[in-house]
MDAnalysis code that builds the backbone (N, CA, C; Angstrom):
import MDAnalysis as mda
import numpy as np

u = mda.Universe.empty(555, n_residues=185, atom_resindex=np.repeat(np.arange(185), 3), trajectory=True)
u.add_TopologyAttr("name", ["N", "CA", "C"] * 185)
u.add_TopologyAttr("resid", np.arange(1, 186))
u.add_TopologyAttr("resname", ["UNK", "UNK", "UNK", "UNK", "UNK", "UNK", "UNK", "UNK", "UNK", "UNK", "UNK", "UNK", "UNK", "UNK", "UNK", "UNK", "UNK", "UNK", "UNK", "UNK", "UNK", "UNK", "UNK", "UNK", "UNK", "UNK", "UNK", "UNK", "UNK", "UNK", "UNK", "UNK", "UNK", "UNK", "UNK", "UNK", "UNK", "UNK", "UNK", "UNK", "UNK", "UNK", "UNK", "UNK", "UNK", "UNK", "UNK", "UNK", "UNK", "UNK", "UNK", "UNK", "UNK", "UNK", "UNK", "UNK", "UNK", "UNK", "UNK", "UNK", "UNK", "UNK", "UNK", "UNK", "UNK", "UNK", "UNK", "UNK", "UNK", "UNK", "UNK", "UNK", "UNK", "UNK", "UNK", "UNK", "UNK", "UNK", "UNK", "UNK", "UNK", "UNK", "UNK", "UNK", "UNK", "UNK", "UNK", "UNK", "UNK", "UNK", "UNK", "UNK", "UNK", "UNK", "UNK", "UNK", "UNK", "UNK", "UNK", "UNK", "UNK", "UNK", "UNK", "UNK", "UNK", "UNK", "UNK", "UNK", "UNK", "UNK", "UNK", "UNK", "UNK", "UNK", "UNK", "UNK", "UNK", "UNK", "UNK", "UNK", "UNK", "UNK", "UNK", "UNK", "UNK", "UNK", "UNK", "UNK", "UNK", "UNK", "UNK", "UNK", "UNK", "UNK", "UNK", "UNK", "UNK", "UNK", "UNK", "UNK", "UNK", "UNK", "UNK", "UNK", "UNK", "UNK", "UNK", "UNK", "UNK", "UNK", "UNK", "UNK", "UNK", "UNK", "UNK", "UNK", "UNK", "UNK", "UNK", "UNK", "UNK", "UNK", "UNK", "UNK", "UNK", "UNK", "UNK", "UNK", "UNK", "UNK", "UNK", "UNK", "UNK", "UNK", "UNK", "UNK", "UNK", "UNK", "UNK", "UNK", "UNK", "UNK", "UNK", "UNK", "UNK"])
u.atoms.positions = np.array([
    [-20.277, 78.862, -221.008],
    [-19.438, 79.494, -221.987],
    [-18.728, 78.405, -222.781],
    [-18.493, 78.148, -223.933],
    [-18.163, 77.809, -224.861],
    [-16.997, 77.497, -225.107],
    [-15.897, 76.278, -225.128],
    [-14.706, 76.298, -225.038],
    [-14.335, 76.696, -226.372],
    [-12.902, 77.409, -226.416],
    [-12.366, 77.910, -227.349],
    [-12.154, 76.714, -228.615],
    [-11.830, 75.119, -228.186],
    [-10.966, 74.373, -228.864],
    [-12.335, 73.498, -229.238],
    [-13.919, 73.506, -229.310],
    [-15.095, 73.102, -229.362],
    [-15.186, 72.277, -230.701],
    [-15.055, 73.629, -231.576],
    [-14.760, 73.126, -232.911],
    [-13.986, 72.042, -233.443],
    [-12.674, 72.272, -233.095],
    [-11.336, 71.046, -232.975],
    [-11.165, 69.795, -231.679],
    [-11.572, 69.006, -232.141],
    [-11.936, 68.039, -231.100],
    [-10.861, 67.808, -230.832],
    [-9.942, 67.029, -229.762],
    [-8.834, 66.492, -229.433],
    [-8.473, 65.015, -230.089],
    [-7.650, 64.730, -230.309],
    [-7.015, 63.748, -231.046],
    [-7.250, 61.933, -230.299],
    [-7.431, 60.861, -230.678],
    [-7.971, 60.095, -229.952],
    [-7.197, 60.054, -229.100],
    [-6.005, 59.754, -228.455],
    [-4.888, 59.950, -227.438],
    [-4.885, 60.644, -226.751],
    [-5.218, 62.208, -227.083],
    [-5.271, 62.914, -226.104],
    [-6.410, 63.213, -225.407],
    [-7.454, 62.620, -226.017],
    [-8.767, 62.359, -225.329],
    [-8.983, 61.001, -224.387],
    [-8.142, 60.513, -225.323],
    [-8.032, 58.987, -224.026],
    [-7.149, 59.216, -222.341],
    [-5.805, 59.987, -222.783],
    [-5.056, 60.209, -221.896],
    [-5.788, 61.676, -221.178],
    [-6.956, 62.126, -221.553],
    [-7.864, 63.425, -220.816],
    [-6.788, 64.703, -220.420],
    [-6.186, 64.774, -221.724],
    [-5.204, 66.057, -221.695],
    [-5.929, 66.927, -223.005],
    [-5.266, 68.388, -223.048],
    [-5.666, 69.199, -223.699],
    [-4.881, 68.739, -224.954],
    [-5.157, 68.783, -226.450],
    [-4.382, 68.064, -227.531],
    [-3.774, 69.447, -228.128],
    [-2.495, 69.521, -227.829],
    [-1.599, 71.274, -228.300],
    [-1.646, 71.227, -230.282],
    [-1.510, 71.977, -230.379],
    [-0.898, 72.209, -231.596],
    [-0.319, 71.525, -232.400],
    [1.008, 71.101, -231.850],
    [2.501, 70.265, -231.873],
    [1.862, 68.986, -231.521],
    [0.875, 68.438, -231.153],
    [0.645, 66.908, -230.838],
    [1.256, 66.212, -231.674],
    [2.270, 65.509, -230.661],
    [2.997, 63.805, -232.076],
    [1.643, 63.262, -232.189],
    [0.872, 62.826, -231.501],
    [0.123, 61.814, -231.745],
    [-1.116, 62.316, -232.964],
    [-1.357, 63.475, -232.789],
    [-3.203, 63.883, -233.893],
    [-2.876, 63.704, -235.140],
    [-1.574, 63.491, -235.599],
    [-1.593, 63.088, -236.901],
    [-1.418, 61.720, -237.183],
    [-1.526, 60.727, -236.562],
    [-1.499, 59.090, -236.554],
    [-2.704, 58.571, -235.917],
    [-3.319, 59.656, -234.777],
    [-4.092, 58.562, -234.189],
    [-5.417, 59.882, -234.187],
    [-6.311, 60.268, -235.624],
    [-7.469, 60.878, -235.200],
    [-8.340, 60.166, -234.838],
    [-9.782, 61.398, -234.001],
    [-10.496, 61.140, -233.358],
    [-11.414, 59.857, -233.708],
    [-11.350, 60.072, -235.195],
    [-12.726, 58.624, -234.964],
    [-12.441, 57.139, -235.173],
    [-10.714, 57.193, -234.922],
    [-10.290, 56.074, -234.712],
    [-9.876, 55.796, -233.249],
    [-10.835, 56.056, -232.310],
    [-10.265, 55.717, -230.859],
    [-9.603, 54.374, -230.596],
    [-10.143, 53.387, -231.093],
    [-9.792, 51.880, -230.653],
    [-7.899, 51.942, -230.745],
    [-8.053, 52.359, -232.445],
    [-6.826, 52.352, -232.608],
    [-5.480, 52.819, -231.642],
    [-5.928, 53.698, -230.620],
    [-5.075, 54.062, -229.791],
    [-5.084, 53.633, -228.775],
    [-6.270, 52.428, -227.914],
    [-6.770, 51.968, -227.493],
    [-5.597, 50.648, -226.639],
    [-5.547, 50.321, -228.512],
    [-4.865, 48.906, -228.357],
    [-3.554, 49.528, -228.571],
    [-2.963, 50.463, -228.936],
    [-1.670, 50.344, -228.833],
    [-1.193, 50.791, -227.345],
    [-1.966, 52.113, -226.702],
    [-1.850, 52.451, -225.593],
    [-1.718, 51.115, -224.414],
    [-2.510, 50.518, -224.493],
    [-2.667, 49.064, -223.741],
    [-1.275, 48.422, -223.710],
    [-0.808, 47.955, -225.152],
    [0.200, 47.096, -224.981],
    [1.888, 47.887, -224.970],
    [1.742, 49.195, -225.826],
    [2.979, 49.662, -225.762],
    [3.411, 50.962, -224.598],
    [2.136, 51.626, -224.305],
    [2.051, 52.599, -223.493],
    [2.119, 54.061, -224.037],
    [1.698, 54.683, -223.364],
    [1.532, 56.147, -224.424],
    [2.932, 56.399, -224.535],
    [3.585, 56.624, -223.456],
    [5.108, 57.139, -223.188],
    [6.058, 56.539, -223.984],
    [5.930, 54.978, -224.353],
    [6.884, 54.330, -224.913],
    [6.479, 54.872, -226.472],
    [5.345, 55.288, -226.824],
    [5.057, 55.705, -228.184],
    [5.873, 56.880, -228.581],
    [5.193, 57.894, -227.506],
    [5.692, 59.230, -227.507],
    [6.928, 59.102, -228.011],
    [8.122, 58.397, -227.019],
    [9.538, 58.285, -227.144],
    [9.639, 57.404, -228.610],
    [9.077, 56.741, -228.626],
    [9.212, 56.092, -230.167],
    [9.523, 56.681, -231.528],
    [8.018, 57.495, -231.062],
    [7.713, 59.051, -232.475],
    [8.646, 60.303, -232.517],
    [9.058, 60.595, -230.765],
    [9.784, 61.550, -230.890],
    [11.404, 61.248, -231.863],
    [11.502, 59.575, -231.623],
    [13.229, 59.712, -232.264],
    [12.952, 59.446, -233.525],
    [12.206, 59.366, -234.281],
    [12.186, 58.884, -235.461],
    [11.732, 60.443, -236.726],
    [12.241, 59.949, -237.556],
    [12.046, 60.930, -238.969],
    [10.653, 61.142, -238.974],
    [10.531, 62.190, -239.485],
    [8.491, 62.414, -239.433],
    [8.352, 61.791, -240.920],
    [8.992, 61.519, -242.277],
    [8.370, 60.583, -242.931],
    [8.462, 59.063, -242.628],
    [9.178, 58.830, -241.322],
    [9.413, 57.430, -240.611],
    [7.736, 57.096, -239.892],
    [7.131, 57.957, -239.325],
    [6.456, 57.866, -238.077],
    [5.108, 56.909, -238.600],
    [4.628, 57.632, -239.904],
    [3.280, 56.950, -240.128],
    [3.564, 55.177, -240.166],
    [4.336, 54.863, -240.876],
    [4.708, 53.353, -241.181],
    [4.643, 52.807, -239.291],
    [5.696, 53.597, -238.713],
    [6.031, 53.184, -237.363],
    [4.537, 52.364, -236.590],
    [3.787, 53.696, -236.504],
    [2.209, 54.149, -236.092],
    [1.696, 52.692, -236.724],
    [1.397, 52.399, -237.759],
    [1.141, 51.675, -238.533],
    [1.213, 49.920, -238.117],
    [2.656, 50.211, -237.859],
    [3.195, 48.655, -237.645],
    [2.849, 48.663, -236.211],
    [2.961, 49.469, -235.209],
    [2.573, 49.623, -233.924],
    [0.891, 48.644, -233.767],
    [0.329, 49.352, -234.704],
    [-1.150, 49.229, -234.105],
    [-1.712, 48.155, -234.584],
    [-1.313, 47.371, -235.712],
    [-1.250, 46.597, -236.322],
    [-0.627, 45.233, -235.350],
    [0.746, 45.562, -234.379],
    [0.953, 44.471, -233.428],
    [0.036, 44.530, -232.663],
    [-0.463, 45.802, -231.965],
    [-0.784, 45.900, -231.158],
    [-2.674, 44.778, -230.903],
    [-2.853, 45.350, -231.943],
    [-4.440, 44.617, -232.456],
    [-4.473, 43.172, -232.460],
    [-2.754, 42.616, -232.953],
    [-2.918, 41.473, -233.242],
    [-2.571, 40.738, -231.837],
    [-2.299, 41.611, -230.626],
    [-1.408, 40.820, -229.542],
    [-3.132, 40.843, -228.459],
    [-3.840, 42.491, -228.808],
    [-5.667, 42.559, -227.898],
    [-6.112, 40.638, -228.355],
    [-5.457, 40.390, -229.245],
    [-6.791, 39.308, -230.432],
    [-6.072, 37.950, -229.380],
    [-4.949, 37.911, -229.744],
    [-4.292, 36.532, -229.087],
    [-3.212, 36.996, -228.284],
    [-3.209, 37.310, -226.654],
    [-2.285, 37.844, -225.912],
    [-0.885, 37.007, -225.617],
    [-0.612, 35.822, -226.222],
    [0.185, 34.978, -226.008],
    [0.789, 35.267, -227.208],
    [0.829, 34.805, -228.162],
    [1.249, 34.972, -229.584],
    [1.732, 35.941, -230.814],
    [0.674, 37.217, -230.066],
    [0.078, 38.177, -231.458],
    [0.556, 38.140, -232.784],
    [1.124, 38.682, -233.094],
    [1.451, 38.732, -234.594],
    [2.543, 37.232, -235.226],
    [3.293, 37.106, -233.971],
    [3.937, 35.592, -234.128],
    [3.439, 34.407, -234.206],
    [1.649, 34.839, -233.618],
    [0.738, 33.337, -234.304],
    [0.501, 33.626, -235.425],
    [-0.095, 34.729, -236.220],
    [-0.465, 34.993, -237.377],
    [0.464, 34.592, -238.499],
    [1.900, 34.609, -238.118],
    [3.058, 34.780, -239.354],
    [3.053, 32.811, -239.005],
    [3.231, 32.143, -238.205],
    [2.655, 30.592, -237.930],
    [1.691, 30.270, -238.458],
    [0.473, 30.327, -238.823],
    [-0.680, 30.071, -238.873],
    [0.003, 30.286, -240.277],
    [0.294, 31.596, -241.075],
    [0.260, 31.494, -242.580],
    [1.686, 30.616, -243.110],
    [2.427, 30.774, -241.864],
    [4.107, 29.447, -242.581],
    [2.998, 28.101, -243.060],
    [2.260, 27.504, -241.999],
    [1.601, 25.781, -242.138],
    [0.344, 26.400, -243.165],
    [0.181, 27.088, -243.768],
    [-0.885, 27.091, -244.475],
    [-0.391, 27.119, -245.793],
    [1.025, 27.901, -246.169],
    [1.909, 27.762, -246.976],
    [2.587, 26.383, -247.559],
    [2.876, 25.693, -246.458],
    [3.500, 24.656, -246.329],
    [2.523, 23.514, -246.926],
    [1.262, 23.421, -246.018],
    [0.194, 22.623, -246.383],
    [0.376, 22.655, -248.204],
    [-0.133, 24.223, -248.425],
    [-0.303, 24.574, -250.022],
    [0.668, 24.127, -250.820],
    [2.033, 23.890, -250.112],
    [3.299, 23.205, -251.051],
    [3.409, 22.179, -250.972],
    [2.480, 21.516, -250.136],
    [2.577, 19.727, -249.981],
    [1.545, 19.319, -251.297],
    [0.502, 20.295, -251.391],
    [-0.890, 19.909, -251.867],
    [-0.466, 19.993, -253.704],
    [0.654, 20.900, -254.092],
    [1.290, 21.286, -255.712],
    [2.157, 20.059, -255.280],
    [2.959, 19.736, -254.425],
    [3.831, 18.528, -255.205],
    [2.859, 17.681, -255.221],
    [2.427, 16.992, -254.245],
    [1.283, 15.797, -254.806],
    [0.913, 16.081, -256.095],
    [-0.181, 17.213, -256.652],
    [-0.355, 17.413, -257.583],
    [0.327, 16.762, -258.656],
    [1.865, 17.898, -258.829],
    [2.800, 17.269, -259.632],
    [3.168, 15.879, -259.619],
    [3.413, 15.654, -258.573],
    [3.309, 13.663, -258.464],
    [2.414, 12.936, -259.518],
    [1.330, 13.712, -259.110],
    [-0.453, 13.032, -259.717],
    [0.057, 13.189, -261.403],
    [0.454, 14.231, -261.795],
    [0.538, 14.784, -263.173],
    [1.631, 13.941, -263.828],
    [2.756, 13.761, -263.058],
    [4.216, 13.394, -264.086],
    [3.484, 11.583, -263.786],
    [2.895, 10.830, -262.808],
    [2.499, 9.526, -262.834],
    [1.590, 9.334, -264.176],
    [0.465, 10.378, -264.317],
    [-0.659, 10.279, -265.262],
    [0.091, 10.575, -267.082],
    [1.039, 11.678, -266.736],
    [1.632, 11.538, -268.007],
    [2.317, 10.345, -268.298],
    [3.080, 9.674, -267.238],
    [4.028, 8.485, -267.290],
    [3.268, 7.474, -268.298],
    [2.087, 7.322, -267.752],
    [0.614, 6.525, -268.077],
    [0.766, 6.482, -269.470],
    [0.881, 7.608, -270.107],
    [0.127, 7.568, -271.412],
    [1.448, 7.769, -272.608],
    [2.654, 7.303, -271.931],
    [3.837, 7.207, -272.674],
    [3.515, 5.595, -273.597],
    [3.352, 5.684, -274.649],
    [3.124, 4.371, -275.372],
    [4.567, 3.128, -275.020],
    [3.829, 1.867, -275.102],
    [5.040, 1.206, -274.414],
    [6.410, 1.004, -275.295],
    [6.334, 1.526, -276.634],
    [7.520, 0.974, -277.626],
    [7.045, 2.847, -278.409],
    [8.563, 2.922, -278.399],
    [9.161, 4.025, -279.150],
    [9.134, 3.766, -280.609],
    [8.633, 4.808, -281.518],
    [8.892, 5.004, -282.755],
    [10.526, 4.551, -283.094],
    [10.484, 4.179, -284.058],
    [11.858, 3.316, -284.302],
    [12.657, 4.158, -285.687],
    [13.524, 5.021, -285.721],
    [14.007, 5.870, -287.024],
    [14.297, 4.699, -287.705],
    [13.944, 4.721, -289.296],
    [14.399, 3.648, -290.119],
    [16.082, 3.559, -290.475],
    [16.694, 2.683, -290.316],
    [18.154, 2.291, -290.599],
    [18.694, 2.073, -289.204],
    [18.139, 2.033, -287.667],
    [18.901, 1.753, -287.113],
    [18.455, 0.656, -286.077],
    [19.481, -0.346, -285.749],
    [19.169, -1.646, -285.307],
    [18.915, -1.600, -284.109],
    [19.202, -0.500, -283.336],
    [18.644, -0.702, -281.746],
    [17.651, -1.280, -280.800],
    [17.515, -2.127, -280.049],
    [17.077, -2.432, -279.603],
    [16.189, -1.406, -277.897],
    [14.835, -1.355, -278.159],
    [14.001, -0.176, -277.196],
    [14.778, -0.961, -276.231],
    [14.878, -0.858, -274.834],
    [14.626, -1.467, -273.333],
    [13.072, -1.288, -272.759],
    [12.536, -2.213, -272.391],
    [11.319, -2.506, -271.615],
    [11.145, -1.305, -271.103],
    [10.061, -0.724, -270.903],
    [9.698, 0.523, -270.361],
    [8.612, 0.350, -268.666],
    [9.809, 0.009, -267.736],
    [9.187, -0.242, -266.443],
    [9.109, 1.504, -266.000],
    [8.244, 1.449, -265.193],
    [7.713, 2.488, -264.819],
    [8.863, 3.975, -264.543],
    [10.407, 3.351, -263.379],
    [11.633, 3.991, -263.800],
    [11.856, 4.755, -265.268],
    [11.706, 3.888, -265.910],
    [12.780, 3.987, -267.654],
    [11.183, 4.624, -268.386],
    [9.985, 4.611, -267.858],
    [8.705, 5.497, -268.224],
    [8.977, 6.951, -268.086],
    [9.231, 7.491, -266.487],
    [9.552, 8.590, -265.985],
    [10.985, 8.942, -266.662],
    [11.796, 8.397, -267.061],
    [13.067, 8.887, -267.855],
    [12.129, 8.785, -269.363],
    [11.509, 8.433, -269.969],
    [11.415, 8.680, -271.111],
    [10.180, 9.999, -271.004],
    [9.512, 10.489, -270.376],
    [8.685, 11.276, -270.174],
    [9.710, 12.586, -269.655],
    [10.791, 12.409, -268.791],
    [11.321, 13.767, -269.080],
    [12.162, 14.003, -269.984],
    [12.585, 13.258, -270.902],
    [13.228, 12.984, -272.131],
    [12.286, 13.912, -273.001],
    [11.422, 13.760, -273.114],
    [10.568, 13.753, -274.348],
    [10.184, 15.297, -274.316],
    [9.624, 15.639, -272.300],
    [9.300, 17.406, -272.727],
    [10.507, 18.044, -271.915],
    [11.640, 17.648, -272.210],
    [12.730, 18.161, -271.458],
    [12.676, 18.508, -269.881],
    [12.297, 18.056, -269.365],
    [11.937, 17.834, -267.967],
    [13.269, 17.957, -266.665],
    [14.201, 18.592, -267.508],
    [15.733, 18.780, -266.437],
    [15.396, 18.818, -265.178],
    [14.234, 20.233, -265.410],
    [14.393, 21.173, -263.673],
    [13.405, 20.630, -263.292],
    [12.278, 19.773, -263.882],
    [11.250, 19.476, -263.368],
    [9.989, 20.284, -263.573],
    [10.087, 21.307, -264.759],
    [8.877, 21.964, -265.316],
    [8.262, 20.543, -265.978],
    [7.120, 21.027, -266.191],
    [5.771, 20.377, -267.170],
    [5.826, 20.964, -268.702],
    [6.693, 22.218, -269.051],
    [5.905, 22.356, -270.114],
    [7.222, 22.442, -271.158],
    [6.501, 21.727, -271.903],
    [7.475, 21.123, -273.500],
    [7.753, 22.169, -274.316],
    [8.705, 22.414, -274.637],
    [9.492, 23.814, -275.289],
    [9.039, 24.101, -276.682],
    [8.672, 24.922, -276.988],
    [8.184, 24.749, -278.397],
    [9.164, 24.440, -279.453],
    [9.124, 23.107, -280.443],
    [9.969, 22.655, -281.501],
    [10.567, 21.675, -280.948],
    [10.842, 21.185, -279.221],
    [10.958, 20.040, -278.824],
    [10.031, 18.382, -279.297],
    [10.715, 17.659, -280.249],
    [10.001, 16.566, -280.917],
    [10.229, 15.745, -279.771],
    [9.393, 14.406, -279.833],
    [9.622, 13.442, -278.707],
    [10.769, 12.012, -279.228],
    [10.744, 11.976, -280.468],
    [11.415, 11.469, -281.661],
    [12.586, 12.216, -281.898],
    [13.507, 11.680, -283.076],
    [14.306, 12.334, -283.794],
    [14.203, 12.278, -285.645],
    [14.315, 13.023, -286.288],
    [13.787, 12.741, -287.398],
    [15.169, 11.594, -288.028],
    [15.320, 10.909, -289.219],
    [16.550, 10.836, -290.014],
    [17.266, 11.794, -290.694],
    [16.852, 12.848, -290.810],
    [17.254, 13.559, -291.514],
    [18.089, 14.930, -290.413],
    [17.487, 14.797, -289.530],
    [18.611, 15.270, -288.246],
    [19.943, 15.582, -287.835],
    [20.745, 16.131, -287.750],
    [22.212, 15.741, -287.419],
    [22.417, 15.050, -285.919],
    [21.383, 14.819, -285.451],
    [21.793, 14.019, -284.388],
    [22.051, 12.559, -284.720],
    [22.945, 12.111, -283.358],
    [22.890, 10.754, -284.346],
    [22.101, 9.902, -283.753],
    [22.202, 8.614, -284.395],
    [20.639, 7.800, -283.842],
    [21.034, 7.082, -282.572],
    [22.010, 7.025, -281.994],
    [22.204, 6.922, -280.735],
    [21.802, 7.326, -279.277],
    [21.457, 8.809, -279.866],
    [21.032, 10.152, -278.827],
    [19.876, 9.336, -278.117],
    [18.998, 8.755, -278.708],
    [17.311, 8.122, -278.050],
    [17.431, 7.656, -277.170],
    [18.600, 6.853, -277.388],
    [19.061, 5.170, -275.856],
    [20.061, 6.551, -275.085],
    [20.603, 7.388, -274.832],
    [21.283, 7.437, -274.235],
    [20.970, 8.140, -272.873],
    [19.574, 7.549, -272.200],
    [19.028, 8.266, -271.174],
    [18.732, 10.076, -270.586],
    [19.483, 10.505, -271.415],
    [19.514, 11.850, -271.116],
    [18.107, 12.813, -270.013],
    [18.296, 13.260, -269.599],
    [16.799, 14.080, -268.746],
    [16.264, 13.077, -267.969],
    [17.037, 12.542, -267.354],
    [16.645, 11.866, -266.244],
    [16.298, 12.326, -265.165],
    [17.109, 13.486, -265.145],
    [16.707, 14.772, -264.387],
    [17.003, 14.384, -262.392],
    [18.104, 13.283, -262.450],
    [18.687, 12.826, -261.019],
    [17.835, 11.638, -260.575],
    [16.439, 11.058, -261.736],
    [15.340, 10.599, -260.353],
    [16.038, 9.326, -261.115],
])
């Protein structure tokens, strides 16, 4: 004879835990049937009971996220039982880190190569007697963030930022020598 509930299969939980799955099941709406594993690994590490009590105190638009983050540790603790999810969030800090070592070099590589191609003597505005200073590699990197305004340490030159000053300017011709955008280095 034919069980009544044939049609409606039981929920993976309550087929795992070999109970009849009621009506009211907390669990058949987080954990269906053809995701058994999924209940698998959380059952393993958190326990059905500690779930149950979990789901029962929480808001029912709380539960799915809960369910969620549950099985999600849970998977990650089956994978690496020492660590779980606290190796994963490690593993991506030094991969992060690596990736922020690998952009400053970069930038290193970039503000040296621009340094490079700073010509060694400044355009000179006509009428004023100043004398350039030698452009050692220091007083290079100050004239290179001088030139694309380089305060915070961006790369990119503001549009209408000249590297010069014209004569016809209201600045005065002093402004060139007076190191400005040194930017602390």
């Amino acid at each position: 004879m034919a069980s009544s509930s044939s049609y409606n299969s039981p929920c993976a939980a309550c087929k795992l835990l070999r109970r009849k799955c009621m009506p009211g099941c907390i669990f058949a709406p987080y954990f269906p049937p053809e995701e058994p594993q999924k209940f698998v690994n959380v059952h393993k590490i958190f326990g059905a009971s500690n779930v149950t009590k979990l789901l029962n105190e929480l808001l029912p638009h709380q539960r799915e996220d809960a369910v969620n983050s549950l099985a999600y540790e849970a998977e990650a603790r089956v994978r690496d039982p020492v660590y779980g999810c606290v190796g994963a969030i490690a593993f991506l800090q030094r991969q992060v880190q690596r990736l922020q070592k690998e952009l400053d070099a970069a930038n290193a590589d970039l503000i040296r190569y621009a340094c490079n191609d700073i010509p060694t003597g400044l355009p000179q505005v006509t009428g004023t007697s100043s004398v350039q200073p030698p452009l050692t590699p220091r007083n290079r990197l100050a004239e290179f963030n001088r030139r694309v305004g380089n305060e915070g340490g961006g790369f990119y030159q503001l549009p209408g930022a000249l590297p010069y000053s014209f004569p016809w300017n209201d600045a005065s011709s002093g402004d060139m020598n007076d190191g400005g955008g040194e930017g602390g280095m």
